[in-house]
C-alpha positions as CSV (number, residue, x, y, z in Angstrom):
1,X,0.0,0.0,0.0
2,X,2.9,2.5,0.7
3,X,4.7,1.7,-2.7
4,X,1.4,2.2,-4.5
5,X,0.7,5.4,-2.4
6,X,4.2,6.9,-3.3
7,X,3.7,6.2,-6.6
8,X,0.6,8.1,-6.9
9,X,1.8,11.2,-5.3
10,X,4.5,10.8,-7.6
11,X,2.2,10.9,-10.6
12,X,-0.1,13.6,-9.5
13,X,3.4,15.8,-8.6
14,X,4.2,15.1,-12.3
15,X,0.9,16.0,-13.4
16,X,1.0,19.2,-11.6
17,X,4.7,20.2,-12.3
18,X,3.8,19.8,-16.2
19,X,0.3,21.5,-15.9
20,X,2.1,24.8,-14.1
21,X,3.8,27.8,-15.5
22,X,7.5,26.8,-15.9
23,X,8.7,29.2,-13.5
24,X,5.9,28.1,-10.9
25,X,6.5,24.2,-11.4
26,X,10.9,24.9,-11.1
27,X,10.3,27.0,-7.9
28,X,8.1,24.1,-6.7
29,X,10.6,21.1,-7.5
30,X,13.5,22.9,-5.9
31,X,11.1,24.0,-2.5
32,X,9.7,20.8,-2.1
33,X,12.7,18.4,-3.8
34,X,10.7,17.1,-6.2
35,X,11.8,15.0,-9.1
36,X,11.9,17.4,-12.1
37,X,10.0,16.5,-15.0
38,X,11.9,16.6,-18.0
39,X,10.0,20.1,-19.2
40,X,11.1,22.0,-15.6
41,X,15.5,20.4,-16.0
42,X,14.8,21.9,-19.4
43,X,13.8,25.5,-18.1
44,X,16.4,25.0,-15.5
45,X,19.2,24.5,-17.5
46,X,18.4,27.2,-20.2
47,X,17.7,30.2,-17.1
48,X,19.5,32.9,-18.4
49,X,20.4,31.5,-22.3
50,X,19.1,33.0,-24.9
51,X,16.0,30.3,-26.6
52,X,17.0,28.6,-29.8
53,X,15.3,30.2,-33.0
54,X,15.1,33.8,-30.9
55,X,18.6,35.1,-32.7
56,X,18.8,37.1,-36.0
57,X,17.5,35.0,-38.7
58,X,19.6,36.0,-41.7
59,X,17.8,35.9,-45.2
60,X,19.2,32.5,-45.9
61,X,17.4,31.0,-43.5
62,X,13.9,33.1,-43.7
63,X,13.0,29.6,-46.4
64,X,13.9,27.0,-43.7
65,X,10.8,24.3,-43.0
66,X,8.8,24.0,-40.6
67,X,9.3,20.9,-38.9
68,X,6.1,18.9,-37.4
69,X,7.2,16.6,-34.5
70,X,4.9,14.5,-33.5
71,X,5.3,12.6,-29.9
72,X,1.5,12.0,-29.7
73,X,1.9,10.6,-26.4
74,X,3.7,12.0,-23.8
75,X,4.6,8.8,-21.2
76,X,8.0,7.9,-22.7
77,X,10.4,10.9,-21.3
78,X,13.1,9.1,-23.5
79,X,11.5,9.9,-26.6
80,X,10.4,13.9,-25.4
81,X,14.1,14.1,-24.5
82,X,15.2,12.8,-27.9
83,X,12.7,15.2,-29.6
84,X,13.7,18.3,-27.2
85,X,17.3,17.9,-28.8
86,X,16.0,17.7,-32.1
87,X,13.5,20.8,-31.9
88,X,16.5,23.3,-29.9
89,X,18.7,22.2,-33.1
90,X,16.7,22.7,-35.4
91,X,15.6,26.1,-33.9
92,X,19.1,27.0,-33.8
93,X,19.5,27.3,-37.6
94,X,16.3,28.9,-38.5
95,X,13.5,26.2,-38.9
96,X,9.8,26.3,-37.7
97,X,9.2,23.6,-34.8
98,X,6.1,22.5,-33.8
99,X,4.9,20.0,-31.6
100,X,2.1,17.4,-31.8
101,X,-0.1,16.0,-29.1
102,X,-2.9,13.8,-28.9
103,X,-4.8,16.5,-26.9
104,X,-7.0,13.8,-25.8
105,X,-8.8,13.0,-29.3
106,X,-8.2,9.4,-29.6
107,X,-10.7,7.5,-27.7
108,X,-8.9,4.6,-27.4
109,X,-4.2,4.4,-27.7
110,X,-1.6,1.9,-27.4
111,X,-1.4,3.5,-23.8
112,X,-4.6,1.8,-22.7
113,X,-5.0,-0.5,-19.9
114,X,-5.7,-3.8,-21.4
115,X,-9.2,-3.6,-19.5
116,X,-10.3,-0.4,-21.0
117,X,-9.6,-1.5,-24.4
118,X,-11.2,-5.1,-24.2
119,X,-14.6,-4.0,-23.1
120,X,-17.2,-1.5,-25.3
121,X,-18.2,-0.3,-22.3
122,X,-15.8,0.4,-20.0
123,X,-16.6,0.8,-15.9
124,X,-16.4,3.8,-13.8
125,X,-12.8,2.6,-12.3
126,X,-11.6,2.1,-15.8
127,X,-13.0,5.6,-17.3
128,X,-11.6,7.9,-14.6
129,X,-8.0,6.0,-14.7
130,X,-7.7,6.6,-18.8
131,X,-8.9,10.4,-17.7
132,X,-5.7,10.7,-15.3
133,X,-3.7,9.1,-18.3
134,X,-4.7,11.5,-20.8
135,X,-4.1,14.1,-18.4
136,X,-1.1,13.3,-17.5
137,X,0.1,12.6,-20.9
138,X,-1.0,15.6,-22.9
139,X,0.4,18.0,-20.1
140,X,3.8,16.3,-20.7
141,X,3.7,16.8,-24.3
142,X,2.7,20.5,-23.8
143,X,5.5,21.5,-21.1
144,X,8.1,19.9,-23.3
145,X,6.7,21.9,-25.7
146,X,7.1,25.1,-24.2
147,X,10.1,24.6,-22.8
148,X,11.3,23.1,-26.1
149,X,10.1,25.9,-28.4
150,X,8.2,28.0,-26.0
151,X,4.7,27.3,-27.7
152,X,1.9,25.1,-26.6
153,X,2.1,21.7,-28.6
154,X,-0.6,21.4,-31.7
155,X,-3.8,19.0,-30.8
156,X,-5.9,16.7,-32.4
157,X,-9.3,18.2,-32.7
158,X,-12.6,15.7,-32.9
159,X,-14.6,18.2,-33.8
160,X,-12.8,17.3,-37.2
161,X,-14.3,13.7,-37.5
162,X,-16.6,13.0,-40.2
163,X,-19.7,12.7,-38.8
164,X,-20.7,9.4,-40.0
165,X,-18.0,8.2,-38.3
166,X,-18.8,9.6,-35.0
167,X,-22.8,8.1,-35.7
168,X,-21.7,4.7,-36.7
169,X,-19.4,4.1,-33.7
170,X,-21.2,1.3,-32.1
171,X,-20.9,-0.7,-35.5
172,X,-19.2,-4.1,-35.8
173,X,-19.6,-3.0,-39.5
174,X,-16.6,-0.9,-39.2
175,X,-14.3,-3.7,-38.0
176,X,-14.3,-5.3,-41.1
177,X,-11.6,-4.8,-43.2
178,X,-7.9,-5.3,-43.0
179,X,-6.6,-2.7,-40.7
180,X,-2.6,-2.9,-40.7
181,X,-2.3,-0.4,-37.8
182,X,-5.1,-1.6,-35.6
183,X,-3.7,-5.2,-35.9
184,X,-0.6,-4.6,-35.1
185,X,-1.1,-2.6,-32.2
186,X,-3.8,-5.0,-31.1
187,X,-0.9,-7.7,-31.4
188,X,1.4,-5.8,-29.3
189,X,-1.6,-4.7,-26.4
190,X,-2.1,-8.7,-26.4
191,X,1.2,-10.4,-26.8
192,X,0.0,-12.3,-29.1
193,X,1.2,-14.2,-32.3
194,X,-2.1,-13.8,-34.4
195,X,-5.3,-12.4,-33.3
196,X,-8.4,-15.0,-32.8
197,X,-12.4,-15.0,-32.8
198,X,-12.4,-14.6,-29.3
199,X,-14.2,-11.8,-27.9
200,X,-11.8,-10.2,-26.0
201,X,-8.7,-10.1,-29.1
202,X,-12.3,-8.8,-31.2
203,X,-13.2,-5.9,-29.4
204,X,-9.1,-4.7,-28.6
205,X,-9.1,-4.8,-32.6
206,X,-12.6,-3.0,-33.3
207,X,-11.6,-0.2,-30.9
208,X,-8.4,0.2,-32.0
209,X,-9.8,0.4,-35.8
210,X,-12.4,2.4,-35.1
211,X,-9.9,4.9,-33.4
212,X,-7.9,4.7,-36.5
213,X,-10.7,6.0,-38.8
214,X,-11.5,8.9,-36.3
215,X,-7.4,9.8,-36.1
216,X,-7.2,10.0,-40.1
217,X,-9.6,12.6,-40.1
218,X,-8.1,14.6,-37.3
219,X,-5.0,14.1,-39.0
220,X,-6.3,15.2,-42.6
221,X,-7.7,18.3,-41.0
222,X,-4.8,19.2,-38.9
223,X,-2.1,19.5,-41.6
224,X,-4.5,21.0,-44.0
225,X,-4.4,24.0,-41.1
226,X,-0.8,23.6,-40.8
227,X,0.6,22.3,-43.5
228,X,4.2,20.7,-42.3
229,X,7.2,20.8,-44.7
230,X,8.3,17.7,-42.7
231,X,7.8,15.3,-39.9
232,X,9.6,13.9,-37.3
233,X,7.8,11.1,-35.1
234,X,9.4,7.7,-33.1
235,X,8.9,4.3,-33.9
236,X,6.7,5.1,-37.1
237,X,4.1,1.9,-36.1
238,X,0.9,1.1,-34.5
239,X,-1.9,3.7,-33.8
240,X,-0.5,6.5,-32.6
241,X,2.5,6.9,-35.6
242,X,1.9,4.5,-38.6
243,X,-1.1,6.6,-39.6
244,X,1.3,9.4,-39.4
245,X,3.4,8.1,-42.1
246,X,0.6,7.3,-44.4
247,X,-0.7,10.8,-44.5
248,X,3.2,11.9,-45.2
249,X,3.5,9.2,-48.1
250,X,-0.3,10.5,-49.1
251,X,1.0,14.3,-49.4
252,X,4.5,13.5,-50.6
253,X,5.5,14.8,-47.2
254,X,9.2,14.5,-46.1
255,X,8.9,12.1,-43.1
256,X,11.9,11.3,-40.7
257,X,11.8,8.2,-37.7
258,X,14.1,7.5,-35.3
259,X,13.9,5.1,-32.6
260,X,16.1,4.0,-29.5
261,X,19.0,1.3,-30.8
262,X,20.3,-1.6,-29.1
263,X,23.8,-0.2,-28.0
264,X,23.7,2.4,-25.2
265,X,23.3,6.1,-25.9
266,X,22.6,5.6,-29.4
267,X,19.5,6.2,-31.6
268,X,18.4,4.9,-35.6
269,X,16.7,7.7,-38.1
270,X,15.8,7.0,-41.1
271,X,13.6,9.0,-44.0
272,X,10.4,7.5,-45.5
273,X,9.3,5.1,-43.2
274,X,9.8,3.0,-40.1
275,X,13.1,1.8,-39.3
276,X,12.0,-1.5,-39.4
277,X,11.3,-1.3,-42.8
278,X,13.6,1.4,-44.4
279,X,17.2,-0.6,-42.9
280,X,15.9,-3.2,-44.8
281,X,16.6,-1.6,-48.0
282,X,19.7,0.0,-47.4
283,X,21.9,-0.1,-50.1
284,X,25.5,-2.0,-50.7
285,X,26.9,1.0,-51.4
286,X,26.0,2.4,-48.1
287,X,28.1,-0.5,-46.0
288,X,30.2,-1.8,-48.1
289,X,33.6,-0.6,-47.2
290,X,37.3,-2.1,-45.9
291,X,37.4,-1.8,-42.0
292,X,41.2,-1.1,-40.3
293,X,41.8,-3.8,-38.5
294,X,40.7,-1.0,-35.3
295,X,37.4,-1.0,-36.6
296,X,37.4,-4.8,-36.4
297,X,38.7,-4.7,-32.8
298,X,36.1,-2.5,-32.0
299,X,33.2,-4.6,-33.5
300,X,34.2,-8.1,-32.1
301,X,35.0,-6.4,-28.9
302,X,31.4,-4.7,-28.8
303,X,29.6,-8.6,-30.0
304,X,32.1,-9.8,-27.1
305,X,30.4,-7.2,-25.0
306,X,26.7,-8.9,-26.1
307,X,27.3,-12.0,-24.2
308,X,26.2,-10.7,-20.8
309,X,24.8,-7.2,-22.1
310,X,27.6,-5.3,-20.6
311,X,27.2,-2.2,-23.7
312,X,23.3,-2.7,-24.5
313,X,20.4,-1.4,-23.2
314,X,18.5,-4.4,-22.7
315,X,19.9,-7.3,-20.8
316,X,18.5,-11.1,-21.8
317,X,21.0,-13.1,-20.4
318,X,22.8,-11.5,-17.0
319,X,23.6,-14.9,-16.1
320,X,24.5,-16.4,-19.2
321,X,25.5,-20.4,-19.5
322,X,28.3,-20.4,-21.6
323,X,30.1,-23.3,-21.0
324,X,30.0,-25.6,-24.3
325,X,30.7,-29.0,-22.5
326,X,27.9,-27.9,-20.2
327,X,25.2,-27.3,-23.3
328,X,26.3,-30.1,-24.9
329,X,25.6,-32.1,-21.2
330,X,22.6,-30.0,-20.6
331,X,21.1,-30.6,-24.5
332,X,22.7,-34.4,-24.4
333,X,24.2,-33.4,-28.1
334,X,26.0,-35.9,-30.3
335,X,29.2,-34.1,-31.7
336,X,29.6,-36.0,-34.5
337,X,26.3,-35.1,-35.7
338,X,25.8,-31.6,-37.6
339,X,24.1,-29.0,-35.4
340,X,21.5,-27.0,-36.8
341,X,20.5,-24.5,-34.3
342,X,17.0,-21.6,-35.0
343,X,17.0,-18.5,-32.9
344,X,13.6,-17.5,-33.2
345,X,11.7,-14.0,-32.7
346,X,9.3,-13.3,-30.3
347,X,5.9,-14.2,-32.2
348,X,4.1,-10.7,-31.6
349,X,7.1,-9.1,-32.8
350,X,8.0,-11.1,-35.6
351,X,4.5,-10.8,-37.3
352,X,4.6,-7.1,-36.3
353,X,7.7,-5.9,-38.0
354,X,8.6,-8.7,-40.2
355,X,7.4,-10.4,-43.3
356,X,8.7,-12.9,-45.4
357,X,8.1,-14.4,-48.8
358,X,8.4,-17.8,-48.7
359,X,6.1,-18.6,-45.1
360,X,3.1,-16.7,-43.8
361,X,5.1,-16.0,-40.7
362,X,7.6,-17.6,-38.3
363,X,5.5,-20.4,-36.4
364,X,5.2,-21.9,-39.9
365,X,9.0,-21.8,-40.6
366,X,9.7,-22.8,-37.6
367,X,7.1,-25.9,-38.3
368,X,8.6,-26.4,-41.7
369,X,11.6,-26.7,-40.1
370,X,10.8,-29.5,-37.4
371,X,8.7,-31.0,-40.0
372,X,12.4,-32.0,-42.2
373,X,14.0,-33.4,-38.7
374,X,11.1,-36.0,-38.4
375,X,12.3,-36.9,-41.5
376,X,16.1,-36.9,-41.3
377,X,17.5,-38.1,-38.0
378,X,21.2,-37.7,-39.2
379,X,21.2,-34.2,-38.0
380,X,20.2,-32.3,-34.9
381,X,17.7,-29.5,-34.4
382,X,17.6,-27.3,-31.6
383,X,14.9,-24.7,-31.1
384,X,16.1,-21.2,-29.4
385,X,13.1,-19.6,-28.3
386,X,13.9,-15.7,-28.1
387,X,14.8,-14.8,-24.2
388,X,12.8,-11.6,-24.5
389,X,9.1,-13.7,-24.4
390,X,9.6,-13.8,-20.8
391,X,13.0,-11.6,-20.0
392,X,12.1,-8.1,-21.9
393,X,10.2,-6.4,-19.1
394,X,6.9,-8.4,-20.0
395,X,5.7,-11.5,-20.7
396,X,4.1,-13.3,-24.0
397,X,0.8,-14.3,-23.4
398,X,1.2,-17.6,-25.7
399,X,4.6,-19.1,-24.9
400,X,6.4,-20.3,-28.2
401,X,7.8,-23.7,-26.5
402,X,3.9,-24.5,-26.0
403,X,2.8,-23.9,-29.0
404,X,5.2,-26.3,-30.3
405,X,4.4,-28.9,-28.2
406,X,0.9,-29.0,-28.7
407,X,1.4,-29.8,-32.2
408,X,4.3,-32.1,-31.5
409,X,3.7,-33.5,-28.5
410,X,6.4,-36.2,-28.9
411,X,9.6,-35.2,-30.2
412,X,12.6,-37.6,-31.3
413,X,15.4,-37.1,-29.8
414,X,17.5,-35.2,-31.8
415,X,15.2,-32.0,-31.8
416,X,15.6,-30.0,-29.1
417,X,13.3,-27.1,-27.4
418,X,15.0,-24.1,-25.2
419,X,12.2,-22.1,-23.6
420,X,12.8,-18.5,-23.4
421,X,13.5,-18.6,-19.4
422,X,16.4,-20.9,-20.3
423,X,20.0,-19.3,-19.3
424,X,21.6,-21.3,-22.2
425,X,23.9,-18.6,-23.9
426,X,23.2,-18.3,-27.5
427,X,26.2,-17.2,-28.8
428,X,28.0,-20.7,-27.0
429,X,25.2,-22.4,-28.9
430,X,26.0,-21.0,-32.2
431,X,30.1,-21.9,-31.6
432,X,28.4,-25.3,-31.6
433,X,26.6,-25.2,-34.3
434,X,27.2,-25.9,-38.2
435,X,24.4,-23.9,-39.4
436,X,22.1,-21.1,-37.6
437,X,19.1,-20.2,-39.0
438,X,16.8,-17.4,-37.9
439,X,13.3,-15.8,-39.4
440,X,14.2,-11.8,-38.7
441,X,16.3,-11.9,-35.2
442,X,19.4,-9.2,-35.2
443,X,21.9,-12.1,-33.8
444,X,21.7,-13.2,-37.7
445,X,24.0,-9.6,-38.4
446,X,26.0,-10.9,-35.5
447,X,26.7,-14.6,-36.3
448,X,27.8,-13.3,-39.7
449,X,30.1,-11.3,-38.5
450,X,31.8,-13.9,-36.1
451,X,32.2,-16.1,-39.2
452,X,29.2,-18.4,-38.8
453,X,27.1,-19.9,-41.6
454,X,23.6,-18.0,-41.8
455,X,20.3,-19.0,-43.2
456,X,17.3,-16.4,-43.2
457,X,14.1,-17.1,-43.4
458,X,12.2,-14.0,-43.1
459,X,13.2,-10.3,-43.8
460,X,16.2,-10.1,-41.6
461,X,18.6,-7.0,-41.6
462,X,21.1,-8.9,-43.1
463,X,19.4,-10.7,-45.7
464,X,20.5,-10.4,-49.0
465,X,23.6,-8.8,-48.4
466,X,25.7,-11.4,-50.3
467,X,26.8,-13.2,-47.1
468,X,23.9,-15.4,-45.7
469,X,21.5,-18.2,-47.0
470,X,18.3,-16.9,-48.5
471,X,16.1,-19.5,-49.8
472,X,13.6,-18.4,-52.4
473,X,11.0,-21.3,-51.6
474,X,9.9,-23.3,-48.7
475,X,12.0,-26.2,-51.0
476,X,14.8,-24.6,-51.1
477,X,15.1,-24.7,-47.3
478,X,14.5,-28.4,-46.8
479,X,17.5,-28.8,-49.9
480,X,20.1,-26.3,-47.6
481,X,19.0,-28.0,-44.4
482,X,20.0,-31.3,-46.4
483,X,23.7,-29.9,-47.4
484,X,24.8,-29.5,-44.2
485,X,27.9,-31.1,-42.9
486,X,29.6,-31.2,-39.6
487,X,32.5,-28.2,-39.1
488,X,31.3,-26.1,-41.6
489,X,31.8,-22.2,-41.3
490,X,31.0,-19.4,-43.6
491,X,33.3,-18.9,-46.2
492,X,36.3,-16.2,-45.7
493,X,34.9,-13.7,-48.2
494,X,31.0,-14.2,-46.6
495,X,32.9,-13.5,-43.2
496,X,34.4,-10.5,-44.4
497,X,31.4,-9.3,-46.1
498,X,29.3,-9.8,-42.5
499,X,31.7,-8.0,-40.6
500,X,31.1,-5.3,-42.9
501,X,27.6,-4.7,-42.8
502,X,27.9,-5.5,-38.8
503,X,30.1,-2.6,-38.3
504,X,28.0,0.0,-40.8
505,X,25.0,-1.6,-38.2
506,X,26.5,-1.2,-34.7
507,X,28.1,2.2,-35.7
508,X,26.9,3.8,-38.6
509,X,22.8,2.6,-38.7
510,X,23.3,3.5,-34.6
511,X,24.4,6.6,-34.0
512,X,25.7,7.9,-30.6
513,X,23.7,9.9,-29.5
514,X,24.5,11.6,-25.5
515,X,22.8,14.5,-24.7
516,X,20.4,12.5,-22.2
517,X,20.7,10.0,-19.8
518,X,17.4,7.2,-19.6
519,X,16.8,3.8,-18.8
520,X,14.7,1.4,-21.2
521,X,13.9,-0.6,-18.1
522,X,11.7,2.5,-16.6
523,X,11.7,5.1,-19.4
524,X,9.8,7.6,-17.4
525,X,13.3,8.4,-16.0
526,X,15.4,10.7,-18.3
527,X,18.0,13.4,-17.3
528,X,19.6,15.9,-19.7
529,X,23.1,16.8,-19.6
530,X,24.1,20.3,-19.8
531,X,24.8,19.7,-23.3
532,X,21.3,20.5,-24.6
533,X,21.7,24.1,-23.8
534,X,25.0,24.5,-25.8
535,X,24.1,23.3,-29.3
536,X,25.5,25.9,-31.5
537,X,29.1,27.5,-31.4
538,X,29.8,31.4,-32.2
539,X,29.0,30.9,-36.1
540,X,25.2,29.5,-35.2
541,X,26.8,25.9,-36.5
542,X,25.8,22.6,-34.5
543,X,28.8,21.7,-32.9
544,X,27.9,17.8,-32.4
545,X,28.0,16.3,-35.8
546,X,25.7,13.5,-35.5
547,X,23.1,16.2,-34.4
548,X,24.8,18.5,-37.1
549,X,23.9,15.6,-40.0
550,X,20.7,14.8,-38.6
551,X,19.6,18.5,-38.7
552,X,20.9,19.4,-42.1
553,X,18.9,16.0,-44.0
554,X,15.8,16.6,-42.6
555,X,16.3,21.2,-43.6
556,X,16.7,20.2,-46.8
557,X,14.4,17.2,-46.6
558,X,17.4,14.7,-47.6
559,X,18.4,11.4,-46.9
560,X,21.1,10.7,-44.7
561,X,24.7,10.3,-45.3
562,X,25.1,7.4,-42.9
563,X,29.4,7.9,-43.1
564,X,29.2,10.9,-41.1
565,X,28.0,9.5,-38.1
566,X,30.4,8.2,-35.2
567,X,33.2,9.9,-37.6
568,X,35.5,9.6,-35.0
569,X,35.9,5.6,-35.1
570,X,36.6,6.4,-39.0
């Protein structure tokens, strides 16, 4: 009772230091010792500076864009921090910054409670918690605003909504088609694989789609009123920011996305899409260049590193097994056999992000799979499931292991299962292994690089890049899976080529990126350095040049020129 009344006057102290005057709320947090909001460390740390944007603007820059970031919600203080930095930048060489809030007009977010969005009519408890929610997350959004570009942020307006719309509300109609935002944030709200008849995974999606057709209208009226030159948003999926990206791509709008990477400190931006998609396509030319043999330190130093999670944000394994004579007890593996070995993805996250041409999604690779070792005992499958099902900060509703199971509830011998809780270090078990096969997981960038033969089944990263397996039909696969003989590696010019793309991945496609400290573990915490306030030096320049590329692509509405970030490890 004490930890959940702290916790509350913690939360209504936020609410009020965000709903305040700036002055009011700083004068309040120093007084009382209060834990400063990310909008009040702001105005504390720029007393007495002069704002971005507020300087001469010489006639070169009187044509600068104006610049539409769009949080939407304002719960993450990561991704306001990460936004604050881009809007002072962008202020400091002439552009017009804006930001975007929900303002309350979306019925029903990804920021939910579970219950509220699984009922049609929700219960007095439920409606006066998502009140406080929306409360406390559109005063966030408009105190980082004003402290950020010292306007209140732009809101959605439901006054906007076609009226039809608003009538028809109650209407299963509605639900019917193919909605690729709703389901995927009804996926994610779930954890789960694939959505079912039941009522519960029904209603999530119908009010999730019907809170989608409502946003496209706010949406279509709000940048007819303001009409962005570009946007800036996180993540660039489900509700709140995939519609975003289909109005950009609908008005030919420049559209930029970033998103927190795996390595500390560091973020991913792309243009055009979200990340997930757009570092799929990123060209040879971009990657493909001779590392020193320092850069090659570096990188097997920083996969090294990945073992216990001593340089990434998220932990898996913080006591990892990775003893090989003890997995190969553990497993009870025959080492003359070959070892094939599949890392898989966690399922709501693989059918989120990920596609793949040759299965309708993982569980059926990963069936097509099995389904050859019931068929050829000569070699030896073992199933990774992904640690993060149960060891990201939440768990999947519908364990993986299970699912398997049920449809083979007797397994031979040489096909093995590791549930996601298992400690069994998966880079010892890719040492033993002769071939590693994944659908879309990031360890396939990795393997590659430490010289191990790769087969991808989905859209991985690092599929197609000249250095892995790709099998262009579900035949193909069972033909490789026949090829493989004990001891093999990847070849010395695949290796080459993997460590290649893994360094332009670790330290080109993530991009350091330190003007705020924040953990992914509780990302309501997030501390600026003092190096928000000093930007610019005496020429008006951005001194940082990550932040100094970054600003300059998304003025002049540009991709990025991924070689000039992190050019110090050049």
């Amino acid at each position: 009772m004490n930890l959940f009344f702290l916790r509350y006057v913690k939360r209504v102290s936020r609410i009020l230091l965000n709903a305040l005057p700036l002055p009011v709320s700083y004068l309040l947090s120093v007084c009382f010792r209060l834990e400063m909001p990310l909008s009040v460390q702001l105005y504390k740390l720029s007393k007495g500076q002069p704002r971005p944007g507020h300087a001469e603007i010489s006639a070169s820059n009187k044509l600068k864009p104006k610049i539409l970031i769009a949080p939407i919600f304002g719960f993450s203080q990561a991704t306001l921090a990460a936004e604050s930095t881009f809007a002072r930048a962008l202020l400091a060489v002439g552009a017009s910054v804006e930001f975007l809030s929900c303002g309350r007009g979306l019925n029903h977010c990804m920021w939910d409670s579970l219950g509220h969005l699984s009922t049609t009519k929700p219960n007095l408890s439920e409606k006066l918690a998502r009140k406080v929610r929306c409360l406390e997350c559109t005063t966030s959004v408009d105190a980082i605003s004003k402290a950020a570009v010292n306007k209140k942020a732009l809101v959605l307006d439901r006054s906007t909504i076609t009226p039809i719309k608003l009538i028809n509300k109650n209407s299963d109609l509605i639900a019917k088609a193919s909605d690729e935002h709703a389901t995927s944030s009804s996926l994610r709200k779930l954890l789960v694989g694939e959505l079912t008849d039941s009522p519960k995974d029904q209603v999530v999606y119908r009010n999730f789609h019907r809170a989608h057709e409502e946003y496209k209208d706010m949406l279509a009226s709000l940048f007819d009123n303001e009409l962005p030159d570009r946007v800036i948003m996180t993540h660039g999926i489900y509700l709140e920011h995939g519609p975003l990206i289909d109005i950009c791509h609908e008005r030919s709008i420049p559209v930029y996305v970033y998103g927190f990477s795996y390595r500390e400190k560091t973020i991913s931006i792309v243009k055009g899409d979200t990340y997930h998609r757009a570092l799929l396509n990123i060209s040879r030319d971009r990657w493909d260049y001779p590392l020193s043999s320092v850069q090659k330190a570096q990188l097997l130093e920083y996969i090294g590193s990945k073992v216990s999670g001593g340089r990434d944000m998220v932990n898996y394994h913080p006591n990892p097994k990775t003893s090989k004579a003890g997995i190969v007890d553990e497993l009870a593996l025959d080492l003359e056999k070959p070892v094939i070995s599949f890392f898989t993805n966690v399922t709501w996250d693989a059918n989120i992000f990920y596609s793949s041409n040759i299965y309708e999604g993982m569980l059926e690779a990963i069936f097509h799979t099995i389904d050859y070792f019931l068929i050829d005992s000569s070699k030896q499958l073992i199933v990774r499931v992904h640690p993060a099902e149960t060891k990201g900060g939440f768990s999947t509703k519908v364990r993986l292991k299970d699912m398997i199971e049920e449809r083979y509830p007797s397994l031979p011998g040489h096909i093995k299962l590791i549930g996601s809780e298992s400690d069994i270090g998966s880079y010892s078990l890719a040492d033993l292994s002769d071939l590693n096969v994944i659908y879309a997981s990031n360890i396939g960038t990795e393997l590659c690089a430490l010289g191990h033969k790769v087969m991808v089944l989905g859209e991985a990263y690092c599929r197609n890049r000249g250095f892995t397996i790709d099998p262009v039909s579900q035949d193909d696969v069972w033909q490789e899976l026949s090829k493989v003989l004990k001891g093999e590696k990847a070849s010395q010019a695949d290796h080459e080529l993997g460590e290649k793309f893994a360094y332009f991945w670790f330290f080109k496609a993530m991009i350091d990126f330190d003007f705020f400290d924040y953990s992914i573990s509780n990302n309501s915490l997030a501390y600026f350095s003092e190096d928000i306030i000093s930007l610019t030096n005496d020429s008006g320049e951005i001194e940082n040049a990550n932040l100094s590329e970054i600003v300059s692509a998304i003025v002049n509405g540009r991709d990025f020129d991924y070689q000039k970030f992190n050019s110090e490890l050049n």
